[in-house]
N, C-alpha and C positions, 0 to 999 in steps of 0.2 A: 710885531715881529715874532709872537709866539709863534712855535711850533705846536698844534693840535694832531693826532697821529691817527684820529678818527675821522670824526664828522667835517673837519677843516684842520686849518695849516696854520701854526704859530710859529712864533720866532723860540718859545724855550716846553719842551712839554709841559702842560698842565696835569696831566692823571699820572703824574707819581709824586714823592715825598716832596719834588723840589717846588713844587706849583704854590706851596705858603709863600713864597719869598720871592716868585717868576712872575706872577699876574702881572706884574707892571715893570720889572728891571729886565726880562729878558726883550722885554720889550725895547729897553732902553729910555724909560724914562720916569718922569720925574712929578713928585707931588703937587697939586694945584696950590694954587697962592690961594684958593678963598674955600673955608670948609662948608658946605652947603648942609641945611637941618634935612630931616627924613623928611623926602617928596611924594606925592601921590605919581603917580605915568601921566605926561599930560595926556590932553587929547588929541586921540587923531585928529589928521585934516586929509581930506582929501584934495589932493592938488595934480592931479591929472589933469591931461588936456581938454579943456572947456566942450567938445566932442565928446569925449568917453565920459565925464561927467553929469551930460544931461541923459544918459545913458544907467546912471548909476556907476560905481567905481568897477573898474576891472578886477582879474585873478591878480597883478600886480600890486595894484591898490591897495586892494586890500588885505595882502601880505605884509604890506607896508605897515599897514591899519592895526594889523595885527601886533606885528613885533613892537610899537609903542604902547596899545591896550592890554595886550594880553604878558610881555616880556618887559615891559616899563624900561627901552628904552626910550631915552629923552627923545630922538629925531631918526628917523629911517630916510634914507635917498636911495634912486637905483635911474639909470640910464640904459635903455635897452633898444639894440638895433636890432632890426628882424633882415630878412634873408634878400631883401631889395632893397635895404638901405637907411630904407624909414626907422627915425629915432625919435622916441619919446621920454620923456623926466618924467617923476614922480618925487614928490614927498610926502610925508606925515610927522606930526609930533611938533614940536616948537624950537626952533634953531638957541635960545636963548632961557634958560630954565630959572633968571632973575625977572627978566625983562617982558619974557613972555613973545617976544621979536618971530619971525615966523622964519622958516627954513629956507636958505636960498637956495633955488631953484641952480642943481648941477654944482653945489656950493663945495670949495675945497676943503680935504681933510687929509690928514696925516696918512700915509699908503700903509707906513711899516714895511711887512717882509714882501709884498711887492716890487719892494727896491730890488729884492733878490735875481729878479726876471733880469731887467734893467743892465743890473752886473754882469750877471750870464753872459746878456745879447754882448757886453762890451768886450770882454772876455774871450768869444766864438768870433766876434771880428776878428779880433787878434790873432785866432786862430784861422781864420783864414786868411788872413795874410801874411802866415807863414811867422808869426813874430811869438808866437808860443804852441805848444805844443801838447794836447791834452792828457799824453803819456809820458810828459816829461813830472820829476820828481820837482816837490816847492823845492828845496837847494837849489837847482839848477837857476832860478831867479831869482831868490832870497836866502843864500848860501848862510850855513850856519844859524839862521835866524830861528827855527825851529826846534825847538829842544826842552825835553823832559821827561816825567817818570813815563815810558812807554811810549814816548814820543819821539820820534824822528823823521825829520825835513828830508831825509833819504829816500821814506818808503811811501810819501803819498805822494800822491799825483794830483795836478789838475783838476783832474775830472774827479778822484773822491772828492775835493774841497765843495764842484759845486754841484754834486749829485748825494753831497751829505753822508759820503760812504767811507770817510776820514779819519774817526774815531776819537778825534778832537773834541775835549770836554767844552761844553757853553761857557761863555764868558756871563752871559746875560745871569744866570740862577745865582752868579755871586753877591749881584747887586739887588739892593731894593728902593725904593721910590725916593726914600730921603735921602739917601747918598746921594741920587744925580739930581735932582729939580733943580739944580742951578748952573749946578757943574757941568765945565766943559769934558772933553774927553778926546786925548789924540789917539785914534787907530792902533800906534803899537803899547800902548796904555791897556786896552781892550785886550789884544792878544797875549801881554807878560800876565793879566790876570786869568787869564784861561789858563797858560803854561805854569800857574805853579800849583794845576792840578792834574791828576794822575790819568792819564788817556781812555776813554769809555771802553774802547774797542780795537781789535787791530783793524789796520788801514786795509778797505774794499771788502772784510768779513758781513760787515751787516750797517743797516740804514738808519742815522740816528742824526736827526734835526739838532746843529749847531749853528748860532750865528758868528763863531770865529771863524768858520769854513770859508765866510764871504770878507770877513775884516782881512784873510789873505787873499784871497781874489781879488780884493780893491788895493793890496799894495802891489800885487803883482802886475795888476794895469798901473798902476804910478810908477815901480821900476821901469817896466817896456819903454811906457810911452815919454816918462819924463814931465809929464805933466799931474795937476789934481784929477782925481777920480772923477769929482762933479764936474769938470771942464770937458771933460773926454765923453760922459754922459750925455751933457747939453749938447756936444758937438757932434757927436754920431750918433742920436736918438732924438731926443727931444727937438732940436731944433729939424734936422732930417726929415719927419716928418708931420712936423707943425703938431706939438703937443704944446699948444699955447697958454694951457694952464698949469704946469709940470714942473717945479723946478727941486733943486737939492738946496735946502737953508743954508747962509754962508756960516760960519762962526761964531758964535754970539746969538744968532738969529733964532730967537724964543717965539714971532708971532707968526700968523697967516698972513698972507697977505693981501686975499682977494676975498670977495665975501665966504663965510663958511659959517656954518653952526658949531655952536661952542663944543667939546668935547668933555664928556667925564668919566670919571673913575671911581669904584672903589676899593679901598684900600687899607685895611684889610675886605676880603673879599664880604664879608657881613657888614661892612662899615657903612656909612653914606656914601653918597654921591660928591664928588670933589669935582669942581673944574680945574679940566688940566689940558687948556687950551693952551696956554703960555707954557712953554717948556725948551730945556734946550735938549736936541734930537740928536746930540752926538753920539750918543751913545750906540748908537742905531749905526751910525756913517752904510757903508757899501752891505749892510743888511737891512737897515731900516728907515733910511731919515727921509726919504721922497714924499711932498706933495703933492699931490694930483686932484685930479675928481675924477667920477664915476664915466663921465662920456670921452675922458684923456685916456683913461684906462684901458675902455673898449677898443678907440682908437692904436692904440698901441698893441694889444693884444690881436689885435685883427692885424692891422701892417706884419707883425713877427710871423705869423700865421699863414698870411699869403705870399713869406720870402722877400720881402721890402728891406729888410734889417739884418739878412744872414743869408749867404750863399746856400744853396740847397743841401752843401755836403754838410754844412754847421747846424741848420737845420733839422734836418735830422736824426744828427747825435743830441740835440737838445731833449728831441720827443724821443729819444731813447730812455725807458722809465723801469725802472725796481719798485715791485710793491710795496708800500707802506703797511707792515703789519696786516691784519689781515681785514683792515677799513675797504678796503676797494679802490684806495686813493693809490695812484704811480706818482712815483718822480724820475723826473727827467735832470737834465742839468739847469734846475733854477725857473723848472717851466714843471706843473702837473696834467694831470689829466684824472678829468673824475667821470663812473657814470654817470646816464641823466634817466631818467622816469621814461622820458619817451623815445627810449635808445639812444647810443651811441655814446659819444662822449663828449665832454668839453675840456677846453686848455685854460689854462691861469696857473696865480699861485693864490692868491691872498695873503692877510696881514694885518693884524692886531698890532697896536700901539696904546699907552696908555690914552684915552680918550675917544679910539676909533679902533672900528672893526672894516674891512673892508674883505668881500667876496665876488667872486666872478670870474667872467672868462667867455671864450670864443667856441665857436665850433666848425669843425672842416668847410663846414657849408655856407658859411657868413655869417650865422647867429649870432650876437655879442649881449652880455648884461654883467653889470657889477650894480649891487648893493652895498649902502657903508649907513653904517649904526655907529652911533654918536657916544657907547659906553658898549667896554667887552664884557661882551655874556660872560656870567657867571655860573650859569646852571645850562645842564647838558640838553633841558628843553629849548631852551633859548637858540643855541649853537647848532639844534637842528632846523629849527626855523628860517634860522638866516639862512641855511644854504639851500632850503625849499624855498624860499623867496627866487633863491637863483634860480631853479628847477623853472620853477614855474615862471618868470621870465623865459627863460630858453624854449619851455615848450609848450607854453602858450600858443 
């Protein structure tokens, strides 16, 4: 759920002071139960389709190959559809860094800020069906609820909350790994602790990644609709159009539950490796907490893409985008757009969570690829490679 304002997209910035304390709490989550000794990077594998293998490994591949030999992480996955439809899986690296177990193929991992899309799309429902208003102020839905030093529920809108242009300090930079590893966390829990700090920025001046932005956008869908965030999620997304491996953990709900490779961490960022597959994701809710995989993702980003999930007029205020500093990355409402190597651009968000990195997205044309790494980079070489792995999927 870091916010990355460069090379990718996290839930809380890492390049300023607050990034000792953010690697893992803006993330919203929580330290592994078992402390693992210094690892060597296992080794690749290549696991491409028995086709391209007798072939030797693809440009895919062996990005893959790469970011566990060359950036030591534990497991790389990516799922990549080309422009007629054809999809293929990859892995490298070992799903299990005790066991040695091998990576499953399309195996689920934690999204993070991912989830953010997700909210948007439920969000822009509502907005088109007339039941919220993109220029309407949070009071008008959550009267009174927003308040402090430089803050007022008068003067943001909507649209700042999910185009990050709100001035709403992060909840996530207060926290760090051992506060939450167990602990649950209720949504306006999240929000009083962001409010009893002083506001970044005024509201629509300038672009600054929070994931309180979205802990109000998931209560404002639970006022409207009356119902939980994740019910309204599964109801008009996920199940809509068959994301069969996709869901929002209920409450308590610390494991995976379909095969996946274990996820890790470290903590501090010079520390070991920690598995921190068991966690509880509350802390994340309507910014971070979705499970998915790599080919759920695509699918979804493609459906949004080709107007399946959002009438054209929400649509397009979504791909409505402000630059990010001066990375070359936009945002939209909860939806990016980055360039690609071989022109043009792609949509996604991506999404660090402690134990998973995940990257990717769509392009006008049909293209889809997400990659997810098994442990968040911690060096700036790292963080470029993942999103060249993307590259290079897309323009392959």
């Amino acid at each position: 759920m870091r916010a990355r304002t460069g090379q990718n997209l996290r839930s809380s910035t890492r390049r300023d002071g607050r990034r000792r304390r953010a690697v893992s709490a803006a993330a919203a989550m929580a330290v592994g139960v078992m402390t693992l000794g210094v690892l060597a990077p296992p080794a690749a594998s290549d696991s491409a389709a028995p086709t391209a293998a007798a072939a030797g490994p693809d440009a895919v591949q062996r990005a893959l190959n790469a970011l566990v030999r060359d950036d030591g992480m534990p497991a790389a996955l990516a799922s990549v559809k080309d422009r007629k439809g054809r999809a293929r899986t990859y892995t490298a690296g070992v799903g299990d860094l005790t066991t040695g177990a091998k990576v499953p193929r399309d195996g689920q991992v934690r999204i993070g800020s991912n989830t953010k899309a997700f909210t948007a799309v439920v969000v822009l429902q509502l907005v088109g069906e007339g039941k919220i208003d993109l220029d309407a102020f949070v009071d008008t839905y959550l009267p009174g609820l927003v308040r402090g030093e430089g803050i007022d529920g008068n003067r943001i809108t909507v649209r700042h909350l999910l185009q990050h242009t709100s001035g709403l300090p992060d909840y996530g930079v207060h926290l760090d790994d051992d506060e939450i590893r167990n602990q649950y966390f209720e949504p306006r829990e999240l929000l009083d602790l962001a409010l009893d700090h002083p506001a970044d920025a005024e509201p629509g001046k300038t672009w600054g990644y929070s994931n309180t932005n979205y802990v109000l956008a998931g209560l404002i869908v639970q006022k409207i609709t009356g119902r939980p965030l994740a019910e309204e999620m599964d109801r008009r997304i996920i199940q809509r159009i068959g994301l069969r491996h996709t869901y929002f953990p209920a409450p308590g709900e610390m494991t995976v539950r379909e095969p996946h490779p274990r996820g890790y961490h470290r903590s501090p960022e010079d520390g070991p490796l920690r598995d921190f597959t068991e966690m509880d994701p509350s802390a994340g809710w309507a910014a971070g907490q979705l499970i998915s995989t790599n080919s759920d993702l695509n699918r979804f980003f493609t459906a949004l893409l080709a107007g399946r999930l959002l009438p054209a007029a929400q649509l397009a205020e979504m791909r409505t985008t402000v630059p990010v500093g001066t990375s070359g990355l936009r945002y939209g409402l909860g939806l990016t757009s980055r360039t690609l190597s071989c022109g043009g651009v792609y949509w996604g968000h991506g999404g660090d969570i402690a134990g998973y990195e995940t990257r990717g997205g769509v392009t006008d044309d049909g293209r889809a690829a997400n990659v997810a790494v098994t442990s968040i980079p911690t060096d700036e070489a790292a963080v470029r490679h993942v999103s060249e792995a993307v590259d290079t999927a897309l323009c392959g």
